[in-house]
Backbone as numpy.savetxt, mean C-alpha at the origin, in Angstrom:
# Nx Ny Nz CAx CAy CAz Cx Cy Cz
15.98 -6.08 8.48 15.36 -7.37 8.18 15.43 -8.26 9.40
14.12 -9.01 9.37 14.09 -9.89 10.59 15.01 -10.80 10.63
15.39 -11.59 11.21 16.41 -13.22 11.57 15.41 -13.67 12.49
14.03 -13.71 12.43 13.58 -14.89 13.22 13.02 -16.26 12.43
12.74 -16.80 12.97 12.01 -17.77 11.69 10.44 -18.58 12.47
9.80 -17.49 12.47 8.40 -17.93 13.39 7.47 -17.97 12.26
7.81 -18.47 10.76 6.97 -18.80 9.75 7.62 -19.60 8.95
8.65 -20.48 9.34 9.60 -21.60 8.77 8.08 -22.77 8.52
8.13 -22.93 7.47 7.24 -24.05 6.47 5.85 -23.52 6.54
5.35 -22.45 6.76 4.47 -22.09 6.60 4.05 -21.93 5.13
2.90 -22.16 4.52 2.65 -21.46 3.30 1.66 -20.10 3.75
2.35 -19.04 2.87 1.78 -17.46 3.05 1.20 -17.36 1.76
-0.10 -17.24 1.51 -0.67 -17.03 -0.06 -0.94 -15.21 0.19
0.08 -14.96 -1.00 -0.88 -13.39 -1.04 -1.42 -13.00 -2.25
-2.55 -12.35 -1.81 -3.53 -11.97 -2.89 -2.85 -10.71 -3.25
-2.81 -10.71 -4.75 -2.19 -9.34 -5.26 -1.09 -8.65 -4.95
-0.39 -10.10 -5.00 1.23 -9.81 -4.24 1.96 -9.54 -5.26
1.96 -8.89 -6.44 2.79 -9.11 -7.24 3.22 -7.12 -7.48
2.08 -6.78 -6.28 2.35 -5.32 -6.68 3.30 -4.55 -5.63
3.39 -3.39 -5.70 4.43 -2.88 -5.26 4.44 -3.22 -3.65
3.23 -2.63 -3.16 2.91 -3.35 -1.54 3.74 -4.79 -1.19
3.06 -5.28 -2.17 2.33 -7.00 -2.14 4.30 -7.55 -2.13
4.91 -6.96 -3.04 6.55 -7.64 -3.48 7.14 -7.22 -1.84
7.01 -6.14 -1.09 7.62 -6.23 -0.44 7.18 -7.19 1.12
6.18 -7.08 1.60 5.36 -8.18 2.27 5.69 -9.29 2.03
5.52 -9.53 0.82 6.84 -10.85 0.78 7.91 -11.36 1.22
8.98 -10.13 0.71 10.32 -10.40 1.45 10.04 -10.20 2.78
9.40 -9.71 3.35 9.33 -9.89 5.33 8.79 -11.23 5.61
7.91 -11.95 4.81 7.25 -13.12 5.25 8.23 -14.33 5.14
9.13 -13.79 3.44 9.95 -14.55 3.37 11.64 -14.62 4.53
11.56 -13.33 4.59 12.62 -13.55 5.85 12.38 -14.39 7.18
11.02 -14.26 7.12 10.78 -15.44 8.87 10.60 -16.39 7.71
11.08 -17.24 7.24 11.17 -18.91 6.90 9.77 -19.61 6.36
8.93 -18.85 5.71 7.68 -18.90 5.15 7.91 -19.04 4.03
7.01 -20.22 3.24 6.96 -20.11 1.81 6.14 -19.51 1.39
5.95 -18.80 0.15 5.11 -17.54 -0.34 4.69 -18.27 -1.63
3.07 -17.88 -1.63 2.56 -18.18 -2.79 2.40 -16.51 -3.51
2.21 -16.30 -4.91 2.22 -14.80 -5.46 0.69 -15.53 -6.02
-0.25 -14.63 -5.47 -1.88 -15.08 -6.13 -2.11 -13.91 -6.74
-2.11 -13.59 -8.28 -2.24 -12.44 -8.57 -2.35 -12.78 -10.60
-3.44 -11.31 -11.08 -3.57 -11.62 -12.59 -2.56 -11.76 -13.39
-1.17 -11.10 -12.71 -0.26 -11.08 -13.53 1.09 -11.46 -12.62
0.81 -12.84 -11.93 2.10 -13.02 -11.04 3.41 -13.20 -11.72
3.89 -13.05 -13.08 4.86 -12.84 -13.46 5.49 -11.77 -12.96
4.86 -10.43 -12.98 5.45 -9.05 -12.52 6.31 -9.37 -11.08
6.41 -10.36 -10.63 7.06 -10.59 -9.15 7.69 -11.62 -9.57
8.73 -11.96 -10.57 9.46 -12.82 -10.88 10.75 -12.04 -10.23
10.81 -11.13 -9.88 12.06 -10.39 -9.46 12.43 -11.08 -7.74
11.34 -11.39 -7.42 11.25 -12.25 -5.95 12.34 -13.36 -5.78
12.68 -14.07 -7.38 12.76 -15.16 -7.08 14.58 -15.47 -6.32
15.25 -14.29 -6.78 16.23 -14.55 -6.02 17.04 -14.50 -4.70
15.48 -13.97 -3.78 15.33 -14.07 -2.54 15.09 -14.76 -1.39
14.57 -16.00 -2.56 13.64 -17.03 -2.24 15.26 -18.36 -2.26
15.18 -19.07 -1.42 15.32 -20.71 -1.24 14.85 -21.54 -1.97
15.39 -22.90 -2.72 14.88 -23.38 -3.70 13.71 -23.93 -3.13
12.04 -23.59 -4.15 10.60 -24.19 -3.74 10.09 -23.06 -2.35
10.57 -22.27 -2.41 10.15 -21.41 -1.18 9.49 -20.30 -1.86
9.14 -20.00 -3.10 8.44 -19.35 -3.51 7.69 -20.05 -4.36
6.10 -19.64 -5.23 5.52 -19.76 -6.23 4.68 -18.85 -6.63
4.34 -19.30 -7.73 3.31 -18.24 -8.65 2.49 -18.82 -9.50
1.10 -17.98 -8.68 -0.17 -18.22 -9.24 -0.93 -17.60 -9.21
-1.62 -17.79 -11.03 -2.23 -16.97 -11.84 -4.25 -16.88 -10.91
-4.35 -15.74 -10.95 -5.73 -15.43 -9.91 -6.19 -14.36 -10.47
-7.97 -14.56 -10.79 -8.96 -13.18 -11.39 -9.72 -13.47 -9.80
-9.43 -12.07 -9.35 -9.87 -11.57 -7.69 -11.41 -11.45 -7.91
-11.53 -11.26 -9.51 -13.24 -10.85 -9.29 -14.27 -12.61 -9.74
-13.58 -13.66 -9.64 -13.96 -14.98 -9.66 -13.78 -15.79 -8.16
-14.81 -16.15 -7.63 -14.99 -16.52 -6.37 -13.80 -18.04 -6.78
-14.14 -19.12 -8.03 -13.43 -20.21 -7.81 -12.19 -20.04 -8.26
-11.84 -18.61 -8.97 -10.02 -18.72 -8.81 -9.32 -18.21 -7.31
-10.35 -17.27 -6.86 -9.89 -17.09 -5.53 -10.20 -18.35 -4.59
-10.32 -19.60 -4.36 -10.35 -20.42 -3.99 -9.41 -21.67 -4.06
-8.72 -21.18 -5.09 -8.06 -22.32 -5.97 -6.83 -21.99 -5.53
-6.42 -20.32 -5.83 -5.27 -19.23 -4.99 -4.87 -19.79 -3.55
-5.72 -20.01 -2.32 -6.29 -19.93 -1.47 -5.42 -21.46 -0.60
-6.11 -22.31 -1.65 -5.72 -23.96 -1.07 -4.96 -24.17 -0.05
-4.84 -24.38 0.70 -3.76 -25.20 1.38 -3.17 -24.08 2.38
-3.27 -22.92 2.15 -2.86 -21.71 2.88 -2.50 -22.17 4.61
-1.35 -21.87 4.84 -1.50 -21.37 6.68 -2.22 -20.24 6.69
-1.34 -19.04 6.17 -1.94 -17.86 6.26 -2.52 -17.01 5.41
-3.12 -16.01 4.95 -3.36 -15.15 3.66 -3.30 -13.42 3.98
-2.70 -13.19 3.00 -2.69 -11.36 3.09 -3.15 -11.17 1.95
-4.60 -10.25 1.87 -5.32 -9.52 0.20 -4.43 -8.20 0.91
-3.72 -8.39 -0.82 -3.17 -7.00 -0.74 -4.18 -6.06 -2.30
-4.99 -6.76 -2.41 -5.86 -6.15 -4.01 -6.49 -5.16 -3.70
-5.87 -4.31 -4.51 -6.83 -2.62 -4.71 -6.78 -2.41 -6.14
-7.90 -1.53 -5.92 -7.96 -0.93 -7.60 -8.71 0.60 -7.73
-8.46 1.44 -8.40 -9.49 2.67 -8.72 -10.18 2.38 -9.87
-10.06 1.32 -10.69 -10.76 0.89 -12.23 -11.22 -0.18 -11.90
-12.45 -0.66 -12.62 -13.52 -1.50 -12.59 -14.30 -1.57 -11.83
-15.07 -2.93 -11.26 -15.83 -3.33 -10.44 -15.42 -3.22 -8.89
-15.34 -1.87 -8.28 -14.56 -1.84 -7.16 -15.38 -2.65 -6.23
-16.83 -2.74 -6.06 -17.58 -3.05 -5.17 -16.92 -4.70 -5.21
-17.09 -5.73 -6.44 -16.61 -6.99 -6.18 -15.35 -6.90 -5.73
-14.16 -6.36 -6.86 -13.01 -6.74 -6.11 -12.55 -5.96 -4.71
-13.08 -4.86 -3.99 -12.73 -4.77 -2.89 -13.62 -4.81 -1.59
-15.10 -4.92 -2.15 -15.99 -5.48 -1.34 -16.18 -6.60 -1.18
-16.52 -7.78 -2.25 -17.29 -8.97 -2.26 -15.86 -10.26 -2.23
-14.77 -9.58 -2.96 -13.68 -10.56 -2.92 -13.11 -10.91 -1.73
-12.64 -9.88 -1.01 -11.76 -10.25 0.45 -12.79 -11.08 1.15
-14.10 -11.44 1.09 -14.99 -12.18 2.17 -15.03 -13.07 1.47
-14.61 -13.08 0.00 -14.30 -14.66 -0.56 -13.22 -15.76 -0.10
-11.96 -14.54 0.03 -10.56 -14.99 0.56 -10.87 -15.47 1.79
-11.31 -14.76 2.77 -11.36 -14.89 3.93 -12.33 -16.12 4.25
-13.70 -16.25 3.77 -14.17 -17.87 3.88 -13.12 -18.58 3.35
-12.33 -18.76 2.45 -11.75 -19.85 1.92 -10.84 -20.07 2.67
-10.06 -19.13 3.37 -8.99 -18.97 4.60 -9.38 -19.56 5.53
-11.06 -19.85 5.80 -11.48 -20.26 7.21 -11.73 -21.28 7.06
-12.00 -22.03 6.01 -12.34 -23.36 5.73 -11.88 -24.22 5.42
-10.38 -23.50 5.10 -8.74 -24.52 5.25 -8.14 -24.51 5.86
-9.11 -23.75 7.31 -8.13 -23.84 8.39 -6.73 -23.11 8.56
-6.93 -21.78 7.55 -5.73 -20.75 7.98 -5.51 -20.47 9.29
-4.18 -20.37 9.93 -4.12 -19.76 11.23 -4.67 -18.10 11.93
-4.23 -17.16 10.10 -4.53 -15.91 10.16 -4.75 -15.23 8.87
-5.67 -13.85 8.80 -6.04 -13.87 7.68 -5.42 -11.93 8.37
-4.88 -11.13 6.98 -4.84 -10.12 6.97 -5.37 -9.38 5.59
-6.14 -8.05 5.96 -6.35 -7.82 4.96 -5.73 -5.94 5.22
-5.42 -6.06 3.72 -4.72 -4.64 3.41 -6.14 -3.61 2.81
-6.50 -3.08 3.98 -7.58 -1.77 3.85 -6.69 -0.72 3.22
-7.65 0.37 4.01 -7.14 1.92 3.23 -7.85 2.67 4.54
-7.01 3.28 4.62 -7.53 4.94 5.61 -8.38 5.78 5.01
-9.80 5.54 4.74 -10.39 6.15 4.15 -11.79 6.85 4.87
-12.04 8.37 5.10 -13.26 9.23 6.01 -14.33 8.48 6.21
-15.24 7.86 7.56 -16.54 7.61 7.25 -17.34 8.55 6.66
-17.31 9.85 6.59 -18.35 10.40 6.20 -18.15 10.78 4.85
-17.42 10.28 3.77 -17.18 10.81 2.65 -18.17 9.82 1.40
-18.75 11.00 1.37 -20.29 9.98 0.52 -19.83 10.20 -1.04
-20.73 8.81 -1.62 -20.77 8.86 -3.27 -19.43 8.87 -3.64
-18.42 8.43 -2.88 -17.09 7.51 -3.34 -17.08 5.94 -3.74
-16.80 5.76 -4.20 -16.86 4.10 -4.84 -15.75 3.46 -4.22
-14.31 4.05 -4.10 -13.43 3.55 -3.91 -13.65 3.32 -2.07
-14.03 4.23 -1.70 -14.14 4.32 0.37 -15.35 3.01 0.14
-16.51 3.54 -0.23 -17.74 2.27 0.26 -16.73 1.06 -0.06
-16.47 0.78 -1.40 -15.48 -0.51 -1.52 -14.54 -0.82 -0.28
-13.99 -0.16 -0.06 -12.93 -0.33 1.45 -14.13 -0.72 2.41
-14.96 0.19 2.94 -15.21 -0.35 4.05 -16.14 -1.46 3.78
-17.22 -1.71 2.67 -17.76 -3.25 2.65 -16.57 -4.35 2.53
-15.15 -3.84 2.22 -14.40 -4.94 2.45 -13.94 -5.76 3.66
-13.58 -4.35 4.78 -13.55 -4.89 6.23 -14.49 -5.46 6.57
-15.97 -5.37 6.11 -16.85 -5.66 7.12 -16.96 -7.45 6.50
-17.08 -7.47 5.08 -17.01 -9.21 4.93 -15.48 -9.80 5.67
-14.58 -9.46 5.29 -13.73 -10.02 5.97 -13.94 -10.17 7.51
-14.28 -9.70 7.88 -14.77 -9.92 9.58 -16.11 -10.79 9.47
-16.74 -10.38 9.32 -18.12 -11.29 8.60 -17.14 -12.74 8.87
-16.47 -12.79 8.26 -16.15 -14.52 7.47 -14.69 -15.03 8.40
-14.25 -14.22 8.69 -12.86 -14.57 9.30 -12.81 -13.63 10.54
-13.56 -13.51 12.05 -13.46 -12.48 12.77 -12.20 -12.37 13.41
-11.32 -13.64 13.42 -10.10 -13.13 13.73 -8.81 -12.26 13.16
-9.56 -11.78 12.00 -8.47 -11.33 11.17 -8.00 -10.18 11.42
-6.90 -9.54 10.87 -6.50 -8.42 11.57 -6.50 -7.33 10.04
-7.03 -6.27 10.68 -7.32 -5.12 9.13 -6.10 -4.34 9.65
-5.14 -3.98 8.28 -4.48 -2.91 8.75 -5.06 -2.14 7.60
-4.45 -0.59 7.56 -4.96 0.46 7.00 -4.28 1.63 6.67
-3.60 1.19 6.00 -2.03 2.28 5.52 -2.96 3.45 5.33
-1.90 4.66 5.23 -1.81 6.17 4.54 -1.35 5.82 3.21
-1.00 6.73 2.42 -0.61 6.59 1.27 0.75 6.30 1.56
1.31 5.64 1.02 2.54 4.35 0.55 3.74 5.50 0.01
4.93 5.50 0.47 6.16 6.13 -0.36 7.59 4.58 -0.32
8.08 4.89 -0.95 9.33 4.03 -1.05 10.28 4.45 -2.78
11.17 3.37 -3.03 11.69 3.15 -3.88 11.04 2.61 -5.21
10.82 3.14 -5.96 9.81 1.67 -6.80 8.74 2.28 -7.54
7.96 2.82 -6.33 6.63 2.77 -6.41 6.07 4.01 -5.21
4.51 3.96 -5.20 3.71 5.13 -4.23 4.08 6.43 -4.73
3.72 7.41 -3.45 4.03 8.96 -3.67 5.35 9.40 -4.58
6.82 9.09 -4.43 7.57 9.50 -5.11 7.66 9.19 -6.36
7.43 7.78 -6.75 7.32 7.20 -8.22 6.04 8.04 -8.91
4.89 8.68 -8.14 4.02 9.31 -8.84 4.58 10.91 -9.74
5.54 11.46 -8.09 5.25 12.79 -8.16 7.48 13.22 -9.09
8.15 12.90 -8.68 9.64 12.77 -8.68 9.70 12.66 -10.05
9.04 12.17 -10.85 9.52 11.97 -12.39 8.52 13.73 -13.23
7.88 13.96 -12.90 7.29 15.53 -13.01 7.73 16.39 -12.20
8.54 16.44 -11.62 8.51 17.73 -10.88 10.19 17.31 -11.59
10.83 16.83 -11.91 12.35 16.67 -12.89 11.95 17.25 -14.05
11.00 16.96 -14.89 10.73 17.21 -16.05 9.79 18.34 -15.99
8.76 19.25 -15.61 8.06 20.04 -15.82 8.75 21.62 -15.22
9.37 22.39 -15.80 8.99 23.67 -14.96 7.73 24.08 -13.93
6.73 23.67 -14.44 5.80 24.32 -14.19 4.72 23.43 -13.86
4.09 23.22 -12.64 3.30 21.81 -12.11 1.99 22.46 -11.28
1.20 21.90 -11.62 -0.09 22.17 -10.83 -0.15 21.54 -10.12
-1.18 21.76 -8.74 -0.63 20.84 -7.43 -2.42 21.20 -6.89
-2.72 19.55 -7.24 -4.28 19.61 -6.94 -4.46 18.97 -4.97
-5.50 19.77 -4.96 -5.54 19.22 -3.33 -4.16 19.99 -2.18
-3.74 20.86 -2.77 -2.56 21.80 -2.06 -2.44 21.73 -1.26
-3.92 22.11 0.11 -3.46 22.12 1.23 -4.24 20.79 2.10
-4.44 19.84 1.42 -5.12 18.27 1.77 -3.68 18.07 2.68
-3.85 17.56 4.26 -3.18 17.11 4.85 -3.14 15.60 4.43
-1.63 15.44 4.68 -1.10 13.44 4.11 -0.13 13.12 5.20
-0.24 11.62 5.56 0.80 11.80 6.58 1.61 10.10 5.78
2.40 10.27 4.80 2.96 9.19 4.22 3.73 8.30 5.36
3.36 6.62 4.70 3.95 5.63 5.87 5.10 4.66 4.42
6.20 4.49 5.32 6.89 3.89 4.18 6.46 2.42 4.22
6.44 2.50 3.07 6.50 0.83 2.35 6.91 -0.03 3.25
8.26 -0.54 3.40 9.02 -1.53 4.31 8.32 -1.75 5.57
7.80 -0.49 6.47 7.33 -0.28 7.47 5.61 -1.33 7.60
4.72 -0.61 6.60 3.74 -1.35 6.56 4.09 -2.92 6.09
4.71 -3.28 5.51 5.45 -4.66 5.29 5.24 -5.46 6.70
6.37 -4.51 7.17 6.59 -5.79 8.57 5.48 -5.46 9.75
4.80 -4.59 9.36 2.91 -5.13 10.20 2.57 -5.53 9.58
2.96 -6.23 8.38 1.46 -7.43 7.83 2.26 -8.36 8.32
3.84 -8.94 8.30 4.43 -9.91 8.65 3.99 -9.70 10.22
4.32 -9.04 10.56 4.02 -9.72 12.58 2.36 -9.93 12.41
1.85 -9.35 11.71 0.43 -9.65 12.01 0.19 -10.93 11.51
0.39 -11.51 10.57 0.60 -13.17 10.64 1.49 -14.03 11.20
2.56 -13.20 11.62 3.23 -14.36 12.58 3.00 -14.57 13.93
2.18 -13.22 14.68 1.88 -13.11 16.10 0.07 -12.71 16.23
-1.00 -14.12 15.02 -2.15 -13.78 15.40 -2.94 -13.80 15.93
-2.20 -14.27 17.07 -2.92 -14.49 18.56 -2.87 -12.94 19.18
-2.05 -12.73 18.99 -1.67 -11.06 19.84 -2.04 -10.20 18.68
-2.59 -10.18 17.53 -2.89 -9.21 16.76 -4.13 -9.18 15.94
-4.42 -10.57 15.78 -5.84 -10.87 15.33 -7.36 -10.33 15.98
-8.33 -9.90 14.77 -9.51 -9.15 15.38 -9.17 -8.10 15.74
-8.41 -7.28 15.28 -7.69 -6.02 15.37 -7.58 -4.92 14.28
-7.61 -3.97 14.04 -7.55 -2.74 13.39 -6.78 -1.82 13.67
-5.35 -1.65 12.34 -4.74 -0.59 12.63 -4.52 0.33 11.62
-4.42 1.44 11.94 -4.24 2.85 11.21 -2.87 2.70 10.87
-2.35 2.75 9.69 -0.61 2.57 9.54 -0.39 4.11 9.07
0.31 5.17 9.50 0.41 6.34 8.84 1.61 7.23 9.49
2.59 7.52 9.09 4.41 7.64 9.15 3.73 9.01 10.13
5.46 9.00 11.02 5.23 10.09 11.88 5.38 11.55 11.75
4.96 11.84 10.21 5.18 13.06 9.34 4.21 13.32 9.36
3.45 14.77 9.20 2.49 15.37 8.66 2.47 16.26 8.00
1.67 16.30 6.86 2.28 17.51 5.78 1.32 17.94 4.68
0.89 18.63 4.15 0.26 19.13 2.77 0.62 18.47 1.35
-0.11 18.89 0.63 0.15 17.84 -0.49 1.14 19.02 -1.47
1.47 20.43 -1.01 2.22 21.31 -1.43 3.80 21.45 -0.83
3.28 20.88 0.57 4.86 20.73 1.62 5.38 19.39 0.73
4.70 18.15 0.84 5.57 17.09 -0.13 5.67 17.59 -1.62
5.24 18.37 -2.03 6.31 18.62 -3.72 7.17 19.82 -3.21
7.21 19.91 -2.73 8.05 21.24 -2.43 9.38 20.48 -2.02
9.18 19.58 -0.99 10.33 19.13 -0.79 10.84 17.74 -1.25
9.73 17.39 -2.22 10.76 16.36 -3.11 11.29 17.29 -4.20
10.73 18.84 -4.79 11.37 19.53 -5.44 12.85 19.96 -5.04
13.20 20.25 -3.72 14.30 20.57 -2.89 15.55 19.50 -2.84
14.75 18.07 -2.76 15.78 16.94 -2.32 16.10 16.93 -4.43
15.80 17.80 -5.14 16.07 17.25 -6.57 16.96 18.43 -6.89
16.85 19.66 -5.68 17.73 20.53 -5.98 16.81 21.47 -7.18
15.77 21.73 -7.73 15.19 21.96 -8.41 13.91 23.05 -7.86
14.27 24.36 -8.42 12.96 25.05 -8.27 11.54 24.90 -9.47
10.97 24.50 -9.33 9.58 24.57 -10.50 8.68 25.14 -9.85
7.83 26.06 -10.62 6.54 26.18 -10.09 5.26 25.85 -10.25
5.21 25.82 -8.26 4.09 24.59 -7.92 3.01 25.65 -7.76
2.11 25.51 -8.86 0.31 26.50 -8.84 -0.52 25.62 -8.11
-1.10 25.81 -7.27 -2.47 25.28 -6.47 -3.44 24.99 -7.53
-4.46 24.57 -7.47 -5.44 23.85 -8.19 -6.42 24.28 -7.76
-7.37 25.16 -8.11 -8.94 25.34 -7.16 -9.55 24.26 -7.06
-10.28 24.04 -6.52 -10.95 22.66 -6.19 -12.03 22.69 -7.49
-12.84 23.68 -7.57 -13.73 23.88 -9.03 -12.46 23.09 -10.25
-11.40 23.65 -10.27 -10.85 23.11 -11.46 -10.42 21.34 -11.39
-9.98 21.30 -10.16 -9.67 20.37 -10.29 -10.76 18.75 -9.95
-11.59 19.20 -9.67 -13.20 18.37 -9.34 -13.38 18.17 -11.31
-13.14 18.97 -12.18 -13.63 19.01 -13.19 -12.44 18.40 -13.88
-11.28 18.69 -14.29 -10.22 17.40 -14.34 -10.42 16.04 -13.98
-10.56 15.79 -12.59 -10.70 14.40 -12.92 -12.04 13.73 -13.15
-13.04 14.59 -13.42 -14.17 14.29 -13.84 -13.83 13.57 -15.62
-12.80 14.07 -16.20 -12.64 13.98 -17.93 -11.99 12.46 -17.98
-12.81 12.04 -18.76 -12.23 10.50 -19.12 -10.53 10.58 -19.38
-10.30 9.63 -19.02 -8.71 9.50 -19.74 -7.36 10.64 -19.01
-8.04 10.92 -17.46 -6.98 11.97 -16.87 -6.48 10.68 -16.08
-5.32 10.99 -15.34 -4.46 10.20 -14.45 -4.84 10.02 -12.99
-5.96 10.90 -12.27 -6.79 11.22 -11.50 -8.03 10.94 -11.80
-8.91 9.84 -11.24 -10.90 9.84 -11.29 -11.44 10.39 -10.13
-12.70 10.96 -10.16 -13.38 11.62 -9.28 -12.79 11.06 -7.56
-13.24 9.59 -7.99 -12.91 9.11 -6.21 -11.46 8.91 -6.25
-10.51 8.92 -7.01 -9.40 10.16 -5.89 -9.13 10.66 -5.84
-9.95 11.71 -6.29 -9.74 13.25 -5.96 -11.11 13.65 -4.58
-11.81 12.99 -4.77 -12.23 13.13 -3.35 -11.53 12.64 -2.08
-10.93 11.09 -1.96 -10.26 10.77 -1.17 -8.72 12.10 -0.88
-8.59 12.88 -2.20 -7.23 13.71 -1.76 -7.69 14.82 -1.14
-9.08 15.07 -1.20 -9.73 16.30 -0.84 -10.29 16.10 0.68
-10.25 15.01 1.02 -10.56 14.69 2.07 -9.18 14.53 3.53
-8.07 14.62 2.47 -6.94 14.53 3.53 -6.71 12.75 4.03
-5.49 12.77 3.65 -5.31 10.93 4.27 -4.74 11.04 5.60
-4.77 11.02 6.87 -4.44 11.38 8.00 -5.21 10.02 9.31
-4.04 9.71 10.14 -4.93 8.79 11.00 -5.99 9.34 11.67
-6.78 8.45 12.31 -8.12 8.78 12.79 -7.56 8.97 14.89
-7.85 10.21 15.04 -7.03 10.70 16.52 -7.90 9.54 17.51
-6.73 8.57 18.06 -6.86 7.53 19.01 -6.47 6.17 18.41
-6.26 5.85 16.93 -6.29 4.76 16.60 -5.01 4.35 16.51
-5.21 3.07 16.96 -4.29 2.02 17.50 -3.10 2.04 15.97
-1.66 2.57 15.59 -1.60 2.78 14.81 0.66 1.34 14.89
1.33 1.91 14.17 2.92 1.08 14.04 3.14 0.76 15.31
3.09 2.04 16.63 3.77 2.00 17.89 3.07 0.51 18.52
1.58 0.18 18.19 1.05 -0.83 18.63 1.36 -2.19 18.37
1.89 -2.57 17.40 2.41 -3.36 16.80 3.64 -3.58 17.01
4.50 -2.92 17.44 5.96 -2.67 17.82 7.01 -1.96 16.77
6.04 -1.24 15.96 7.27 -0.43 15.11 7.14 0.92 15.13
8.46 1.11 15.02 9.02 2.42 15.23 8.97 3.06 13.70
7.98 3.83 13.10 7.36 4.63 11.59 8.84 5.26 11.27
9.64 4.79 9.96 9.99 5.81 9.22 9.87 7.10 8.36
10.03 8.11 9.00 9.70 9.55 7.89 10.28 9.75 6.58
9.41 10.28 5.92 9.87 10.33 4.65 11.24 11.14 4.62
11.59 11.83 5.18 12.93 13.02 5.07 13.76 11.53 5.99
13.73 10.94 6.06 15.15 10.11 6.30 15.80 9.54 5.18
15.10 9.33 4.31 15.15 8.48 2.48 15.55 9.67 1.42
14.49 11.30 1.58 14.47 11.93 0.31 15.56 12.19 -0.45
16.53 12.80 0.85 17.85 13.06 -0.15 18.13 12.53 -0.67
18.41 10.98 -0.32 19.04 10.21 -1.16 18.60 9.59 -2.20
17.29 9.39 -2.00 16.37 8.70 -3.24 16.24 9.92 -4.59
16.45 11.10 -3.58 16.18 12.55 -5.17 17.55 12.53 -5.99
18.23 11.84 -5.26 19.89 12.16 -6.26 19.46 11.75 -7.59
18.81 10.61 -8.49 19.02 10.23 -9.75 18.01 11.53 -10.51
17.22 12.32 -10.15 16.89 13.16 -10.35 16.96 14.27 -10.64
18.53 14.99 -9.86 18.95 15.85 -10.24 19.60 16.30 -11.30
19.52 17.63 -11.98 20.47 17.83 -13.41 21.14 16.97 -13.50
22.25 16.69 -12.44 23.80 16.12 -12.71 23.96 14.86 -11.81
23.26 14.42 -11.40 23.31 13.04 -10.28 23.71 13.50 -9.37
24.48 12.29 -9.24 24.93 12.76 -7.85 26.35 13.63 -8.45
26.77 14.37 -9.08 27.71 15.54 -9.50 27.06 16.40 -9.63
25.98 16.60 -9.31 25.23 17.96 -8.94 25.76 19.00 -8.02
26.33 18.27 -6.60 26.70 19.39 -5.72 28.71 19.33 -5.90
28.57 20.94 -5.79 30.10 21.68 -5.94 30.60 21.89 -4.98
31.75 20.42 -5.12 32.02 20.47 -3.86 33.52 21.84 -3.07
34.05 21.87 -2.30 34.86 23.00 -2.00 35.92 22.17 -1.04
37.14 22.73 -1.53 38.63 22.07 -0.88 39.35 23.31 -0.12
């Protein structure tokens, strides 16, 4: 954690801060001496913030991302703003196309210092996705409306909480037997905390980071069969992991009501991996945590016996 305080009385409004991303971006903004607004449909879910916070150094407010005058209202008074809003359900085109160029005029017209917006690493050439076109008409209004702003662009997200392990760690405990769609889709997971403190320097240093684009994606690379395999390992647990043909699994998440929709199973079929040359943590000044520095320890509540799983010898 930082000890600087190069955002002491600042107000930081974040859009859709109340989610797993969004809670921790917080505590980095809130460690440099920034007050944090939570702009989000359900900013209760980040009531857990509050004992991090200094008395009046946090608040919470209620925001529909797909209404131009609640995102305005969110917005007020802002120094800075981070949209951290994603979604795979509903109107992706408004809320991740048409909204962030809402934020971002309203950011420019109250005279924010810096505007960040939380993209996605997603293929140009991957057609008839909803969720990618949504991403990239989002960068382009946000630049449109705020050209100094800085896009970052995580890999897929792991930590405590939430992302890859909260998806995959609670099935591979409970199932013998797991199908593993997208098997050999290369992923290169970036931890949580990590992308955190590039959205914090990117609003606290947006002179040196603004009008900028970065690829955020951990210094691991791996298959989507190498990560269950070895969050199966850190659980101490053999199950078996069956591959998925792509025929089967294109047709899965085609079925209403699966845990997977078409566009992300194309985005998994497409591999989440940085784009070779792009300006990525090292640029920013951070040094990427790998996922195998965390697994062991995060797989312990997982195993048969906790942490009395391993036998030990005298």
């Amino acid at each position: 954690m930082t000890s600087d305080r190069t955002l002491a009385g600042k107000l930081v409004v974040l859009m859709g801060g109340s989610g797993f991303l969004g809670s921790h971006i917080a505590q980095a903004v809130l460690a440099r001496g920034a007050r944090v607004r939570i702009a989000a449909r359900n900013p209760d879910q980040a009531w857990a913030l509050k004992p991090l916070a200094n008395l009046g150094q946090i608040q919470f407010a209620p925001c529909d991302a797909t209404k131009r005058a609640s995102v305005e209202r969110a917005i007020a008074g802002a120094d800075a703003v981070v949209n951290c809003v994603g979604s795979f359900s509903g109107n992706l085109m408004r809320l991740m196309g048409e909204a962030p160029g809402w934020m971002a005029s309203a950011a420019r017209a109250g005279d924010a210092q810096a505007f960040v917006h939380i993209s996605a690493i997603v293929p140009d050439d991957l057609e008839d996705n909803r969720y990618a076109a949504a991403k990239r008409a989002g960068d382009a209004t946000v630049l449109a409306a705020f050209p100094n702003a800085t896009i970052l662009r995580p890999s897929l997200l792991f930590g405590q909480g939430g992302g890859l392990l909260d998806l995959f760690a609670p099935l591979i405990a409970r199932l013998p037997v797991l199908p593993v769609f997208g098997a050999e889709a290369k992923v290169q997971p970036a931890y949580v905390a990590d992308v955190a403190e590039a959205a914090a320097r990117a609003v606290a240093e947006s002179a040196k980071f603004g009008g900028k684009t970065f690829e955020l994606a951990g210094p691991e690379v791996m298959t989507m069969m190498e990560l269950q395999r070895r969050i199966a390992a850190g659980q101490r647990r053999k199950p078996a992991l069956i591959p998925m043909p792509d025929s089967i699994a294109a047709f899965f998440a085609a079925l209403p009501g699966t845990p997977m929709n078409s566009d992300q199973w194309g985005l998994l079929k497409a591999g989440n991996v940085a784009s070779p040359g792009a300006s990525g943590f090292k640029a920013l000044g951070i040094d990427p945590k790998p996922l195998g520095l965390f697994l062991e320890e995060w797989m312990v509540p997982y195993r048969k016996h906790g942490r009395f799983a391993e036998r030990l010898s005298y």
